[in-house]
C-alpha positions in Angstrom: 161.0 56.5 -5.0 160.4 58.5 -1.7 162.1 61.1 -2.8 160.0 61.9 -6.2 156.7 61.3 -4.2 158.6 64.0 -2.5 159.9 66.5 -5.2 155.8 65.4 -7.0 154.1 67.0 -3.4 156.7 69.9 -2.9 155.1 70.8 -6.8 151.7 70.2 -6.1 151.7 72.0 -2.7 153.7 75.2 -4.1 150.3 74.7 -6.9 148.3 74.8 -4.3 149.8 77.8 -2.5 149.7 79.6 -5.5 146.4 79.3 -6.7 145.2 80.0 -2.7 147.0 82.3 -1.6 147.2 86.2 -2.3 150.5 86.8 -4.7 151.5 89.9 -6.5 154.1 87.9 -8.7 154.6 85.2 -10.9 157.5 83.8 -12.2 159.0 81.4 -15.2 157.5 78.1 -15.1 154.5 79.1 -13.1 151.3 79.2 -14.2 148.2 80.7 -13.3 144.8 78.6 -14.5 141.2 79.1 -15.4 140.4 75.5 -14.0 142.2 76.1 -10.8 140.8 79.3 -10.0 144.2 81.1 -10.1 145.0 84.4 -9.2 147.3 87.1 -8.9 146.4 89.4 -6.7 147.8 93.4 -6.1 150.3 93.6 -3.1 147.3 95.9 -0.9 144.6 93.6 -3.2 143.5 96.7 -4.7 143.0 94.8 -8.2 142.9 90.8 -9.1 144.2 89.0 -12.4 141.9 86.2 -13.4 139.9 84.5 -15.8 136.1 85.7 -16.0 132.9 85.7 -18.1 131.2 89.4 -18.9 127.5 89.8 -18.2 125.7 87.0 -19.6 128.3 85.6 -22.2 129.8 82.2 -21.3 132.9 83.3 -22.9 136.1 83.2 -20.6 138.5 86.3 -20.5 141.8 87.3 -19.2 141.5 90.3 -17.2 141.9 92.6 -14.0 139.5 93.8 -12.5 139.0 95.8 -8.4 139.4 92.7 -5.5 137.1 94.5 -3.1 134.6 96.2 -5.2 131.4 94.4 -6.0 129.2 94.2 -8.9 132.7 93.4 -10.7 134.4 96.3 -12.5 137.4 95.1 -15.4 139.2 98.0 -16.0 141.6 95.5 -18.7 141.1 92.9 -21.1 144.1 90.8 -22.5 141.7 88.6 -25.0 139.4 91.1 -26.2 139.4 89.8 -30.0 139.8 86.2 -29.2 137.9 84.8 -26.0 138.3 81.1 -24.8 135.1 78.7 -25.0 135.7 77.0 -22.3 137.7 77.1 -19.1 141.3 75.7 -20.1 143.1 78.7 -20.1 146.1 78.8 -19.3 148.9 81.9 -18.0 152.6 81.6 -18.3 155.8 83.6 -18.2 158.2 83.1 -20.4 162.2 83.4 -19.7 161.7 85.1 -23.6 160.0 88.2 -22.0 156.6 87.8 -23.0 153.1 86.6 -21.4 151.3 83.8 -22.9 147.8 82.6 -23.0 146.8 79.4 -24.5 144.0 77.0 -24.0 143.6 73.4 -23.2 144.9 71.9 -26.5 148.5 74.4 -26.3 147.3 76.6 -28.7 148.2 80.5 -28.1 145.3 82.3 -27.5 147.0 86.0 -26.8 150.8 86.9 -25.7 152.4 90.3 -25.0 154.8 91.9 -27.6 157.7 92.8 -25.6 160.3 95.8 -27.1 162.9 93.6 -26.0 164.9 90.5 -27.0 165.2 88.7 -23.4 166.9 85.4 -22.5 166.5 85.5 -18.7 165.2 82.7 -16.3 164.7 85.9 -13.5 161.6 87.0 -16.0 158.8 87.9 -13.7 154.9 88.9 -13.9 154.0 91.6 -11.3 150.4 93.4 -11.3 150.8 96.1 -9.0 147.9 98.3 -6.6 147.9 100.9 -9.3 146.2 98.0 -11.6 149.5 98.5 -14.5 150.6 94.7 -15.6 154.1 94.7 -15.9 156.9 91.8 -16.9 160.0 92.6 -15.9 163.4 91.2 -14.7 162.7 89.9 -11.1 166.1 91.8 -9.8 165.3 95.2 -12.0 162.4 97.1 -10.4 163.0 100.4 -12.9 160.1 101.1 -15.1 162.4 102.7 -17.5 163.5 98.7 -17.9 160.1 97.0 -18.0 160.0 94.4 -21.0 156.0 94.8 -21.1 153.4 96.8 -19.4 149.2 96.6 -19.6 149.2 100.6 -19.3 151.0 100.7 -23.0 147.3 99.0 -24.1 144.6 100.3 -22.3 141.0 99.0 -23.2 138.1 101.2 -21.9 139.5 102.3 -19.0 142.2 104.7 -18.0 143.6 104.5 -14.5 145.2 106.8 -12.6 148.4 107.4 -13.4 147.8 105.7 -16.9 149.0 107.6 -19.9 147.0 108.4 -23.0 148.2 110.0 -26.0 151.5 108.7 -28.1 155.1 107.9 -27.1 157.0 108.1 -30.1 160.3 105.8 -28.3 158.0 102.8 -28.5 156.4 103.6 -31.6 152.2 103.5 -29.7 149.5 105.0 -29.5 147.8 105.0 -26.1 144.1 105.3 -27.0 140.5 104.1 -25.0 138.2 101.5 -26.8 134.7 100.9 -26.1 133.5 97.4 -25.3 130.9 95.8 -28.2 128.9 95.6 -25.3 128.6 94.6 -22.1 128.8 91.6 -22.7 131.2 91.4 -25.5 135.0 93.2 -24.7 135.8 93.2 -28.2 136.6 96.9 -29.3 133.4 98.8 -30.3 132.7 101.8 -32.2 133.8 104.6 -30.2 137.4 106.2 -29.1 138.7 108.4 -26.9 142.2 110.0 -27.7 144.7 112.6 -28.3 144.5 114.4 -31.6 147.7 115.7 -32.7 146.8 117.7 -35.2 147.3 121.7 -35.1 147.7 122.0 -31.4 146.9 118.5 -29.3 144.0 118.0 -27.2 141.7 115.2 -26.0 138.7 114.1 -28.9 135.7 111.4 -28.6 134.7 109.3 -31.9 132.0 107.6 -33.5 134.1 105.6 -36.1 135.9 108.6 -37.5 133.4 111.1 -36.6 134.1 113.2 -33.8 131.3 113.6 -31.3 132.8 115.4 -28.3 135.9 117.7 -27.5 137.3 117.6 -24.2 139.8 120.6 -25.6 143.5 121.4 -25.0 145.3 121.4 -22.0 146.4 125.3 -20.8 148.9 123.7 -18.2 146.4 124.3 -15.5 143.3 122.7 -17.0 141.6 121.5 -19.9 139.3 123.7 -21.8 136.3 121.9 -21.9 136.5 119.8 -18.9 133.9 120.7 -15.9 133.2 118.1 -13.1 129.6 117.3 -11.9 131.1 116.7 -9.0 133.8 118.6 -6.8 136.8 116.6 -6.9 140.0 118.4 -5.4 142.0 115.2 -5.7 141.9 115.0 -9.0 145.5 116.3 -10.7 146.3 116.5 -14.4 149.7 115.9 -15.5 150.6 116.1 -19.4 153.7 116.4 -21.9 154.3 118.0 -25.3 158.1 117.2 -26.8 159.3 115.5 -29.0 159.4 112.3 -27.3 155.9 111.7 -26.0 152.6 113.6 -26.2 150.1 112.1 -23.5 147.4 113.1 -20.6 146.9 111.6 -17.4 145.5 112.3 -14.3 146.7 111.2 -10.5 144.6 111.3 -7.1 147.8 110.6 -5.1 146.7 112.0 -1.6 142.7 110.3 -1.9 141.6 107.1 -0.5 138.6 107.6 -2.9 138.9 105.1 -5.6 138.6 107.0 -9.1 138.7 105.0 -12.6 137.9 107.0 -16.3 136.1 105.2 -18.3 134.2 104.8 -22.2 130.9 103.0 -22.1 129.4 101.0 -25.1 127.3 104.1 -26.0 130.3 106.0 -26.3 130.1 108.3 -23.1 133.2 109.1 -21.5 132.8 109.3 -17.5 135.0 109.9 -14.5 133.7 107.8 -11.6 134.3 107.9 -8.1 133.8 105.2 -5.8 131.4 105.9 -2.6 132.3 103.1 -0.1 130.0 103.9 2.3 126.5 104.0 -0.1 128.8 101.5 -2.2 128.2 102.9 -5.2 129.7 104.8 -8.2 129.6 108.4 -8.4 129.8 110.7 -11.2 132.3 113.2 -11.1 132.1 114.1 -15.1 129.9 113.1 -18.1 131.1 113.8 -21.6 126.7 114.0 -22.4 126.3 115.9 -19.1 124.4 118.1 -20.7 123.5 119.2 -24.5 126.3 121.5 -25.5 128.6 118.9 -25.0 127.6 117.8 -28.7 130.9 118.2 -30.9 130.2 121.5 -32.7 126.5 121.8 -32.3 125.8 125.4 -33.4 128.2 125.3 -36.4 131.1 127.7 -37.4 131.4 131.1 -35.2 128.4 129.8 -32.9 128.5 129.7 -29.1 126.6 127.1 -27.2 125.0 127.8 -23.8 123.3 125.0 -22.3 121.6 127.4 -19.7 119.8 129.6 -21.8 115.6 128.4 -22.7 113.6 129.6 -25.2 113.6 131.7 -27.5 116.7 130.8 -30.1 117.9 127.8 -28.0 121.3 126.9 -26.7 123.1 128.5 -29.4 124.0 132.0 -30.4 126.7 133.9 -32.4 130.3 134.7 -31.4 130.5 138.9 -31.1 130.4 140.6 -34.9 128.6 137.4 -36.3 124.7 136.7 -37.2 122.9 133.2 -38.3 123.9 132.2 -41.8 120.6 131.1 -42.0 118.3 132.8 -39.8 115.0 130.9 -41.1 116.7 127.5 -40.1 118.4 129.0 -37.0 115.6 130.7 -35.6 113.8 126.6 -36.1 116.7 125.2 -34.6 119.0 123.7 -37.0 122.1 125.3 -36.0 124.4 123.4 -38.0 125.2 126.0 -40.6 126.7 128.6 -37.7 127.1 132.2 -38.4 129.0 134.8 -40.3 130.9 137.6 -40.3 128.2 140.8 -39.9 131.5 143.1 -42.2 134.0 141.9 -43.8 137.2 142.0 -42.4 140.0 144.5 -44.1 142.3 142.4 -43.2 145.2 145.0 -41.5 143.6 148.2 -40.8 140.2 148.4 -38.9 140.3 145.1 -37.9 140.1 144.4 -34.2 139.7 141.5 -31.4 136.8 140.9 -28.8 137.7 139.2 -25.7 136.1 136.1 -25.6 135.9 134.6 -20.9 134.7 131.9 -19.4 134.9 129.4 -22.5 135.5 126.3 -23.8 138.3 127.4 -26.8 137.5 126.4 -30.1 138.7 123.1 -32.5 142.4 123.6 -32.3 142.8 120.7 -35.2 143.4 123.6 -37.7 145.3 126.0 -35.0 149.0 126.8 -35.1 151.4 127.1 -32.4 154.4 128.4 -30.9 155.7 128.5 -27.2 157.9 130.7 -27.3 156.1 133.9 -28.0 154.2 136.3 -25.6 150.6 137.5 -26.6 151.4 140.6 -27.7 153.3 139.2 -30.6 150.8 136.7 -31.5 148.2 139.5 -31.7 150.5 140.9 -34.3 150.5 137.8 -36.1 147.2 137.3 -36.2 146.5 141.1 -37.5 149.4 140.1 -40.1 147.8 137.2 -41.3 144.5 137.8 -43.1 143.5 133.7 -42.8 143.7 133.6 -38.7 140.7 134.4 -37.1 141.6 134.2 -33.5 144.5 133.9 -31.2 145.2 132.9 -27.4 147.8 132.0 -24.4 149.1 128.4 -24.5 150.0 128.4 -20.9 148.1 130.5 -18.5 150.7 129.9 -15.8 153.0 133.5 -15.1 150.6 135.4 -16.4 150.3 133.5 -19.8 153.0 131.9 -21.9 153.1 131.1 -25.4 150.6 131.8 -28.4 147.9 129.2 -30.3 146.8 130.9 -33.6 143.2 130.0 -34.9 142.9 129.7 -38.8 139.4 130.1 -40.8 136.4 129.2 -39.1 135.9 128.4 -35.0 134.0 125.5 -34.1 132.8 124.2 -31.0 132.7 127.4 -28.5 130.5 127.2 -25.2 129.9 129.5 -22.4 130.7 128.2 -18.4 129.3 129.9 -15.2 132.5 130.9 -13.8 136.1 130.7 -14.2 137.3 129.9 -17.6 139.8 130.4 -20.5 140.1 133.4 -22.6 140.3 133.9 -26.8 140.5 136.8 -29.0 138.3 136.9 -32.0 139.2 138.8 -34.9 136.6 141.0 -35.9 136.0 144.8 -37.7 136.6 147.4 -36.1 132.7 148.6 -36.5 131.6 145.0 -35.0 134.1 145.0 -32.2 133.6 148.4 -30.6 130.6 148.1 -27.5 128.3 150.4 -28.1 127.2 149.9 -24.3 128.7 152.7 -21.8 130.1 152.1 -18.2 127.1 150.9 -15.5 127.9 152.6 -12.1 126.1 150.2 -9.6 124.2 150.3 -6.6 124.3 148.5 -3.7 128.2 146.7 -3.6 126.6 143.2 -3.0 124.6 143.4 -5.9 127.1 144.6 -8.1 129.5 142.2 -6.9 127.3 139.3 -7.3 125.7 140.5 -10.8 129.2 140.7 -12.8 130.2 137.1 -11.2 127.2 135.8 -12.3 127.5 137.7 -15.9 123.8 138.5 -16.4 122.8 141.0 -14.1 122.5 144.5 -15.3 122.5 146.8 -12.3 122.3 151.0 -11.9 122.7 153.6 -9.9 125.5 154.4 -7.4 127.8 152.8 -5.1 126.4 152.6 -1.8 128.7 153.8 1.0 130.3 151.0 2.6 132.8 149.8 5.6 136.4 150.9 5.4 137.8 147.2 5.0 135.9 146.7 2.0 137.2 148.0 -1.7 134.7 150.1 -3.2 133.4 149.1 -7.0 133.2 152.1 -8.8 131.8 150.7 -12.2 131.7 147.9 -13.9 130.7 146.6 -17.8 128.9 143.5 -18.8 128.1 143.4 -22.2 128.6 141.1 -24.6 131.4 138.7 -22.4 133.5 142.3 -21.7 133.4 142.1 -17.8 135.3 144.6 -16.5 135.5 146.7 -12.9 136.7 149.8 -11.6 138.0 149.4 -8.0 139.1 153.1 -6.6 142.8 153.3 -6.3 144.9 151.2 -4.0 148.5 152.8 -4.2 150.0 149.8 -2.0 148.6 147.0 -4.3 148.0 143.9 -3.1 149.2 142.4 0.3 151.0 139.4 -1.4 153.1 141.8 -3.7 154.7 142.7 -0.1 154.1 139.5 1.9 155.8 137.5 -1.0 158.8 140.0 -1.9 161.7 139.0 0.7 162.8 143.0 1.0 159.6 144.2 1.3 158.4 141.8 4.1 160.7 143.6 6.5 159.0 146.3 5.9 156.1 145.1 7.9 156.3 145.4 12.0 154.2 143.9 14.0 151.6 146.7 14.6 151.4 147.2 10.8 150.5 143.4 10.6 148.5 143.5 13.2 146.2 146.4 12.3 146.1 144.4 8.7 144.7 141.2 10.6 142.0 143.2 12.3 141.0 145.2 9.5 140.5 142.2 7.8 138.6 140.3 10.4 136.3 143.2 10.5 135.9 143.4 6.9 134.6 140.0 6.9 132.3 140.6 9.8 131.3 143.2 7.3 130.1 141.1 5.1 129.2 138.4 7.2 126.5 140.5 9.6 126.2 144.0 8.8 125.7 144.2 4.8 122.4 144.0 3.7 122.8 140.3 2.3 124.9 137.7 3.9 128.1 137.0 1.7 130.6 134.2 1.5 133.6 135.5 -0.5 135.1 131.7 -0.7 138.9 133.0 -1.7 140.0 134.9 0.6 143.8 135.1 0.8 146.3 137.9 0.3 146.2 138.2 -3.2 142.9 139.7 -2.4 143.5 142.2 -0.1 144.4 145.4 -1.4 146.5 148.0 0.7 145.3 151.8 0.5 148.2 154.8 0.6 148.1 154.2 5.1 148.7 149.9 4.6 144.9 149.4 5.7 143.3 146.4 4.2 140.6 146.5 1.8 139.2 142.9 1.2 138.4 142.5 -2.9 137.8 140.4 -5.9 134.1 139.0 -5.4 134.2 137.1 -8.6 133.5 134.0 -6.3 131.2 135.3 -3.6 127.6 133.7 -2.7 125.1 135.9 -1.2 122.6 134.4 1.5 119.2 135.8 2.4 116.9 136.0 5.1 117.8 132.9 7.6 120.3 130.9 4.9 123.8 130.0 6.7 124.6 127.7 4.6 124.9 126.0 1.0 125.7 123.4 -1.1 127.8 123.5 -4.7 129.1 120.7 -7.3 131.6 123.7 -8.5 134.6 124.2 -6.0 136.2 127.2 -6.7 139.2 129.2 -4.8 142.4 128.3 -3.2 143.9 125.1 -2.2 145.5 125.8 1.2 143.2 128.6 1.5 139.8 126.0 1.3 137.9 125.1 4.6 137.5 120.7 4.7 134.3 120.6 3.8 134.2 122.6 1.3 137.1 121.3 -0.4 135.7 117.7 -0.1 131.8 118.2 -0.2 131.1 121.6 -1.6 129.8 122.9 1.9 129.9 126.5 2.5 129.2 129.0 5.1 130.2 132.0 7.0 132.3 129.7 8.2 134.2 128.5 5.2 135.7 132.1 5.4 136.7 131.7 9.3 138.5 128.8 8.2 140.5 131.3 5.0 141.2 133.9 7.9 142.9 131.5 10.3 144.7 129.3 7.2 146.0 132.8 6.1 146.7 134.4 9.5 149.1 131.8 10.8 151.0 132.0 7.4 151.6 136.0 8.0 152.4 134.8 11.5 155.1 131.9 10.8 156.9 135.0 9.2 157.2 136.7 12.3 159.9 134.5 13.3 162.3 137.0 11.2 161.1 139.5 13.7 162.1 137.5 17.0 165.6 137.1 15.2 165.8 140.5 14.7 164.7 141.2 18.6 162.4 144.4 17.4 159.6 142.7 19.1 158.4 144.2 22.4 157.7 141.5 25.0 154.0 142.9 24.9 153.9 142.4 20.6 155.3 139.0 21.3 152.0 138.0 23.0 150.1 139.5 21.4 151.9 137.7 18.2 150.8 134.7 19.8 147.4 135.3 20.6 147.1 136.0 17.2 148.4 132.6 16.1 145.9 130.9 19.0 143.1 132.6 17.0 144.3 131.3 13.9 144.4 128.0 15.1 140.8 127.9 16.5 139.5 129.5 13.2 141.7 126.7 11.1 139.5 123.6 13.6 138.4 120.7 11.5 134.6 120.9 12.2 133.1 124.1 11.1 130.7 124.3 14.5 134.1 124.2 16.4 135.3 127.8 14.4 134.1 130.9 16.0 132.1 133.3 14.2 133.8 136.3 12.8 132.1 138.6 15.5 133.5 137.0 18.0 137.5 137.0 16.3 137.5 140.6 16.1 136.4 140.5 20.1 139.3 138.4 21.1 141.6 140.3 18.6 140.9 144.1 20.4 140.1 142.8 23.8 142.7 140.8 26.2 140.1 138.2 28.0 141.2 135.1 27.6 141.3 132.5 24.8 139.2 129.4 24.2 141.5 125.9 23.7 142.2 125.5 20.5 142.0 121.7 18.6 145.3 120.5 16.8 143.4 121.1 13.1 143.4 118.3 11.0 144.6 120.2 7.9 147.4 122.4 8.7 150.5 121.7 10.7 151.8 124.5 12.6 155.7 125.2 11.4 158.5 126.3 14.0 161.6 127.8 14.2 164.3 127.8 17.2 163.3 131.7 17.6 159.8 130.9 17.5 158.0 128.9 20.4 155.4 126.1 19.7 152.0 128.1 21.1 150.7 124.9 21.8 153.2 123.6 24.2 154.6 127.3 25.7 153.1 129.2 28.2 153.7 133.4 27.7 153.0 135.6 30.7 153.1 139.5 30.2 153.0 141.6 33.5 149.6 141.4 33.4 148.1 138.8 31.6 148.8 134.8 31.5 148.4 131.7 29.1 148.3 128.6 30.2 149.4 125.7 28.2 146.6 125.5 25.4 147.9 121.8 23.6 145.5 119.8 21.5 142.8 117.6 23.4 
């Protein structure tokens, strides 16, 4: 008798134990209960498995929703179709493989369809921090192996890491539901997933009617994806084979919590969560603004949400007018535009270069990955039916070739980077009738093609040495181009990046590059007529004239400041990763000295190669500190806080003259790399004959 009292209390207790304490697992036999208040919790209670009731319904649901984050967020619904209506719900594993739900009176409610036919007593339940349900066998911790997992059924969220799109091994279809409402988790109206026809890319729906496009992936970046907010973090990962065809995105190095979700209304959002204002933040919109509407101004129109007045957001693609120009000029755009001539399908057809776009409807388009672009412009002129042709890969200087058939639908213009398209036109409509602007001052010229709207005249202003000189450029119609004069020695990473012709570069050639650069940017930084920001600078843009001086080029990203302005705000971060100054990469702050921060970031790259000249012992003793002092300026130009970076005035001072250094901070975003030839500047004192430095280490 004493001992069942015993073995009765040793069950009750574990109950207990279960139901209050923090667990990440459950196993066969155990339960977890609406009644009880039962849990399971993720191991770093990131996310919680429970029972719940949405908005004002009395309905109880099976979900998972964030531990820590208050009003309550469910990113996953096991019930959606059949709720419980009251609170005996019950959870269980089975040694079968599966997860059932059931309520008070036994009857099953919802259980999991595993892939696999599993006899095994070791069957465990395990929600993990990256919110994924899994059952699995409790001594088999490979995914490959998993019997079940929530991320194969996504509701209306998709979590990082979380796949969307189709695995054809398991036969699904990975695809985000909108609630009824919320206060109903049934699946609404609206969808968000992969469309596989023609070339794959990510599609919103109403029903069966598409209303937004987020466009295909170019192996970099999606089309028609631009975030309100800068987001660095945020990686995309995808696949194409014949196995599986899915998005995803990751944000494996932020403590930022980020969630992509669809909303009743149907609006796809990417949120971010601000724990300090505890709030959520929106990082993209799929109604951000109104040419986000799924092919809004028809066949062969362009849609431009900046543009007011006059005809509206929308206009014609390059050798196309209104179909309708009564209707068009009122605003109806639906009936897009048409050819202006006829194409002659082979001879005296051409192609306009259509930048900075979202590309068109690829649900008609062909592809193939193994050609290069000149051989799908071929194709295109050889096939009277396609209409336009691109990259499918813009990595290596583009890869593959995505072939357009009849009309285009659902263009739009971006500030800024974007993909490129060719569009078939004739010959008549595709030659510019505009001639070559030659533009006065620099700045201005620099600023007005980046921004694409500025027409500018005259002639190029005579500027510093350590800035390329813009000879022309051309703006019309989307056909930016720029003369630069002639820089026999290309670019500085064509030679910093080539292992033979690294060598080539001694000390005093390096270090008359570093200087020239520094005083290109105090250049631009104090002595031009406007203050500008170039924001990428790195050694792909730096160009090398016939002596190996530096030019500083490529102002496609620059920012010009007037009168008293140091410094400015943007939700579009733009440039290099590694290159990026902290708070710009995180908050979109720039200034002056964002660019300090690209100096030092590149200067101590050139100078970790120097350790092949220590090797090689062709450094005098004198270059060696000087090398050094170099790398001390770097480091104090690289300091976490931009008021702790010098200006550019004063680097080129400490670069010509030998006074002595400032102590530089250990920065908080790059860690200095040695070699057994190369001494740690941080922990080494150098002395010269005439000059000394002390130990400089990190405070």
């Amino acid at each position: 008798m004493a001992n069942t009292a015993f073995i009765l209390f040793f069950f009750a207790f574990s109950a207990i134990l279960l139901m209050s304490t923090a667990v990440d697992i459950i196993t066969v036999n155990q339960t977890v209960t609406d009644e009880g208040n039962g849990t399971i919790d993720s191991a770093s209670e990131v996310f919680r498995l429970g029972f719940f009731s949405p908005g004002k319904s009395k309905n109880r649901y099976l979900g998972i929703w964030y531990m820590k984050i208050l009003p309550r967020v469910v990113v996953w619904v096991a019930n959606r179709d059949t709720p419980l209506s009251d609170t005996s719900g019950v959870l269980r594993v089975e040694s079968n493989g599966r997860l059932v739900l059931s309520d008070g009176s036994g009857r099953v409610i919802w259980l999991t369809n595993s892939t696999r036919s599993v006899v095994d007593n070791t069957t465990v339940a395990q929600l993990f921090d990256s919110g994924n349900l899994v059952i699995r066998n409790g001594n088999d911790g490979d995914p490959k192996n998993y019997f079940w997992e929530s991320f194969d059924y996504p509701g209306n969220h998709l979590l990082p890491t979380q796949k969307i799109g189709f695995d054809f091994r398991k036969g699904l279809e990975r695809y985000l539901s909108s609630w009824r409402s919320p206060d109903d988790p049934a699946p609404g109206n609206y969808s968000f997933r992969v469309n596989i026809d023609g070339y794959p890319q990510l599609m919103g729906y109403n029903h069966s009617n598409v209303i937004f496009r987020i466009g295909p992936w170019d192996s970099v970046e999606f089309s028609g994806l631009r975030f309100l907010e800068p987001d660095q973090s945020f990686i995309p990962d995808s696949a194409l084979n014949k196995e599986e065809i899915y998005y995803s995105y990751n944000v494996p190095n932020s403590p930022v919590i980020v969630r992509m979700v669809l909303s009743p209304d149907g609006v796809a959002q990417i949120l971010a969560w601000n724990d300090k204002k505890q709030i959520w933040t929106t990082n993209l919109n799929s109604e951000q603004d109104v040419c986000e509407q799924f092919a809004l101004c028809g066949p062969f129109g362009t849609c431009d949400s900046r543009k007011a007045g006059g005809d509206g957001v929308c206009g014609c693609v390059k050798g196309f007018e209104p179909k309708d120009p009564k209707k068009w000029k009122s605003g109806n755009w639906s009936d897009g535009c048409v050819r202006k001539t006829p194409l002659s399908c082979g001879n005296g057809d051409t192609f306009f270069l259509y930048m900075n776009g979202k590309l068109p409807d690829t649900r008609t388009a062909q592809y193939n990955t193994s050609m290069d672009l000149q051989s799908c412009k071929i194709a295109c002129l050889n096939n009277c039916s396609c209409t336009a042709y691109s990259n499918i890969d813009v990595r290596q200087g583009g890869m593959g070739c995505l072939l357009w058939f009849n009309d285009l639908n659902d263009i739009r213009d971006y500030y800024g980077p974007g993909l490129q398209f060719y569009v078939k036109t004739a010959d008549s409509d595709g030659t510019s009738s505009s001639k070559m602007k030659v533009i006065v001052p620099l700045v201005a010229a620099m600023l007005a093609i980046s921004l694409g709207k500025i027409e500018v005249n005259g002639s190029v202003r005579e500027n510093k040495s350590t800035v390329v000189r813009l000879l022309g450029c051309c703006i019309e119609d989307g056909e930016m181009l720029l003369i630069y004069e002639y820089m026999p020695n290309k670019s500085l990473d064509a030679i910093l990046f080539d292992e033979e012709l690294s060598k080539t570069l001694d000390w005093p050639m390096r270090q008359n590059i570093i200087c020239g650069i520094a005083r290109g940017l105090l250049y631009l930084h104090q002595d031009s007529r406007l203050r500008i920001i170039h924001r990428d600078l790195k050694a792909g843009n730096v160009l090398l004239d016939r002596e190996m001086n530096p030019r500083i080029s490529d102002f496609g990203m620059a920012k010009s400041f007037t009168g008293t302005q140091t410094e400015a705000y943007t939700t579009r971060v733009v440039g290099t990763f590694g290159y990026m100054s902290p708070e710009y990469a995180l908050d979109g702050t720039f200034s002056v000295k964002s660019d300090v921060y690209s100096f030092g970031a590149w200067t101590l790259y050139e100078e970790e190669k120097l350790s092949e000249l220590f090797d090689s012992k062709s450094l005098e003793t004198h270059d060696k500190f000087e090398a050094f002092r170099a790398i001390q300026i770097g480091l104090l130009c690289v300091n976490t806080y931009p008021e702790d970076r010098p200006s550019m005035s004063y680097v080129v001072s400490m670069l010509t003259c030998e006074t002595e250094l400032p102590r530089p901070m250990r920065p908080g975003a790059y860690n200095f790399k040695s070699s057994d030839s190369m001494t740690d500047p941080l922990t080494k004192t150098w002395t010269t004959s005439s000059i000394s430095l002390t130990d400089f280490g990190p405070r």
